[in-house]
N, C-alpha and C positions, 0 to 999 in steps of 0.2 A: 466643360467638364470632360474629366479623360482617366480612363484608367491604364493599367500598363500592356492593354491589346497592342498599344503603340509601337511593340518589340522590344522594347527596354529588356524586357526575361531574355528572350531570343542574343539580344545583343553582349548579356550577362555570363549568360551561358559560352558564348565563343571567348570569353577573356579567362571562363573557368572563375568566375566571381559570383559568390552566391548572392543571390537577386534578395533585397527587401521583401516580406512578404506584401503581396496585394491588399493594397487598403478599398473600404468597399468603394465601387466604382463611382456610384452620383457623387459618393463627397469629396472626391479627389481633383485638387486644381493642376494643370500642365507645369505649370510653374514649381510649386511645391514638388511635385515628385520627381522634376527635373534637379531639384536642387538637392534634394538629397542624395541621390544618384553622384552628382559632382563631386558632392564630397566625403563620399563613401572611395573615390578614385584618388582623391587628394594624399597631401601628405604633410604631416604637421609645419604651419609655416608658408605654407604654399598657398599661391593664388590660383585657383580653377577657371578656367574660361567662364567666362559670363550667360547667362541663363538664355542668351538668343543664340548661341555658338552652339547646343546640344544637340541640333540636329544634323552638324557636320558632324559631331563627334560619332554619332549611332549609327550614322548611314554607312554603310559597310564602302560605298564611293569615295566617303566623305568630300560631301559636293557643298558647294559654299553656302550657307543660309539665305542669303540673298534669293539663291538659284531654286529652290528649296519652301520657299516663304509659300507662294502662292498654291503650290499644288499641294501643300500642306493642309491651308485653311479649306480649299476645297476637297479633300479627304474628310477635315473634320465635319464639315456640315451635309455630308453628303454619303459616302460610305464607310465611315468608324465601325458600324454596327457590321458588316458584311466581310472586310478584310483587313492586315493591319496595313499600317503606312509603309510601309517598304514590300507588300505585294501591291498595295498600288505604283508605287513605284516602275515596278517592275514592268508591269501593263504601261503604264506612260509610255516608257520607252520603247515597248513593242508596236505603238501605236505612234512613233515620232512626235510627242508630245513639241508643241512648238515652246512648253512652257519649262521642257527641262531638255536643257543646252549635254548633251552626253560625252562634250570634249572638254567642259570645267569640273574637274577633279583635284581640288587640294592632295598635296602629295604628304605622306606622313614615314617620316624616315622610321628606320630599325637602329637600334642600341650601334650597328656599326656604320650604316653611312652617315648617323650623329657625328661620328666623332671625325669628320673630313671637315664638320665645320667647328670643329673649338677654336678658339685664340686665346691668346695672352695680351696681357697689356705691359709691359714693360715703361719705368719711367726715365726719359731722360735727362741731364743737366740740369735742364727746368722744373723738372716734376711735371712733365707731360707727357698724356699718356701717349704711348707710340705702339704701334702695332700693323704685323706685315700682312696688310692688306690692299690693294688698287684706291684709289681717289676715286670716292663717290658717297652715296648714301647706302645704309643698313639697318636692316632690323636683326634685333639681339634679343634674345632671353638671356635669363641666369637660372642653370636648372635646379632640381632639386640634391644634384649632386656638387654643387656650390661652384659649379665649373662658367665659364661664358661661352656661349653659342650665337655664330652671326653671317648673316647670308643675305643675299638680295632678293627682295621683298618681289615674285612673278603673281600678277594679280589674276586669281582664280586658280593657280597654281603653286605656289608655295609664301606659307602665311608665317606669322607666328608659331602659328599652333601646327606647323611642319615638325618644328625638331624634336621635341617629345611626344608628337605622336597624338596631340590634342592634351595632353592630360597638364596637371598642374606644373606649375615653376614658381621662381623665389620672385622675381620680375622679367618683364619684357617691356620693349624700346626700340628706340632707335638711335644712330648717330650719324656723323658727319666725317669723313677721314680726308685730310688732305698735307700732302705730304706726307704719310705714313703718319701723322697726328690726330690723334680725336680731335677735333674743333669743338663741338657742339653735340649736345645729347637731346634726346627727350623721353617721356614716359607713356608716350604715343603708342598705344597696341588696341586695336578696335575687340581684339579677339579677349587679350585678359584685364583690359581698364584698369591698370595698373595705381592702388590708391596710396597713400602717403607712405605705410608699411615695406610696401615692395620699391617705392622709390630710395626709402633708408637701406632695406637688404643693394642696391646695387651699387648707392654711395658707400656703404660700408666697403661692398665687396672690392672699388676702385681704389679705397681710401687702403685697406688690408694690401696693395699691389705697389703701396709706395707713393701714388700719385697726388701732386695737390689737388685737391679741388676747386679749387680758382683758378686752374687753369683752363678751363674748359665750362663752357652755359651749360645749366640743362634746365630745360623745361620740362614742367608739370604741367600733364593733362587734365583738367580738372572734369572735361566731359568732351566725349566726341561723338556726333551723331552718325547712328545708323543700328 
């Protein structure tokens, strides 16, 4: 049980977002109040990162969940009552916590280094999509400005949830480019578990570009652990 000492106000306040009022404290689940929160940031349509992803979004580091997990649970059972989770935080790190790593930092772009990674998908002859990027692998959103964003995936370093800044999008993914061609896709994003909804917005969004869609796999994630 948790109320919102957790910073959630604190965190509310710096975006200039007026904060839900406080529900009484014993009867409030972390979950619940996290999720309302998500989708109070949302935007009609859009998928929100997943209820384990909020403590990257709040932390003002935004340092990965993973990294985050355990000094968490040991705040909860041990000083909730005394200070919130991001003044414990703070202490950790004055004390080189061996349990929070201070050089993993997800990166969360601004409205203008966003737009260094848009594309386009252009079709050609074939109805395949083509697009001027290097032979490799990618992860993609489709934001809530109906645009495609895509960049290589630096582990603890830039996620998904890099290019808007953690907050909602239409889908996210990945794909496969060789030869300046999409080969293969998937619906693969740990951060927004992208469900049947958001797989149709990016089919849509491919199919609206001209492209067949036969030309290219994609796989659905139907679960991916962590």
């Amino acid at each position: 049980m948790i109320d919102l000492e957790c910073g959630l106000v604190d965190r509310f306040q710096t975006m200039n977002i007026e904060p839900p009022p406080p529900p009484p404290p014993k009867n409030v689940r972390l979950r619940a109040c996290v999720k309302k929160v998500m989708q109070l940031l949302s935007k009609p349509g859009c998928k929100p990162m997943r209820d384990k992803a909020w403590i990257e979004f709040f932390d003002p580091k935004h340092r990965r969940p993973h990294e985050l997990k355990e000094l968490f649970s040991l705040w909860k059972e041990t000083l909730q009552s005394k200070m919130s989770f991001w003044e414990f935080l703070v202490e950790q790190e004055e004390q080189n916590s061996k349990l929070l790593d201070p050089s993993i930092q997800i990166r969360y772009l601004t409205a203008q280094e966003r737009a260094a990674y848009r594309i386009q998908l252009q079709p050609n002859e074939k109805g395949q999509a083509t697009v001027a990027l290097p032979d490799g692998n990618y992860m993609f959103v489709l934001g809530p400005d109906n645009q495609l964003y895509a960049g290589v995936e630096v582990r603890g370093q830039f996620h998904h949830s890099s290019f808007f800044a953690g907050k909602a999008v239409l889908t996210a993914g990945e794909f496969t480019v060789a030869g300046g061609i999409i080969e293969k896709g998937s619906s693969r994003s740990g951060h927004y578990r992208p469900e049947q909804r958001e797989v149709d917005n990016f089919l849509k969004y491919v199919e609206g570009q001209g492209i067949d869609l036969k030309s290219f796999d994609f796989t659905i994630y139907e679960k991916i652990v962590g």
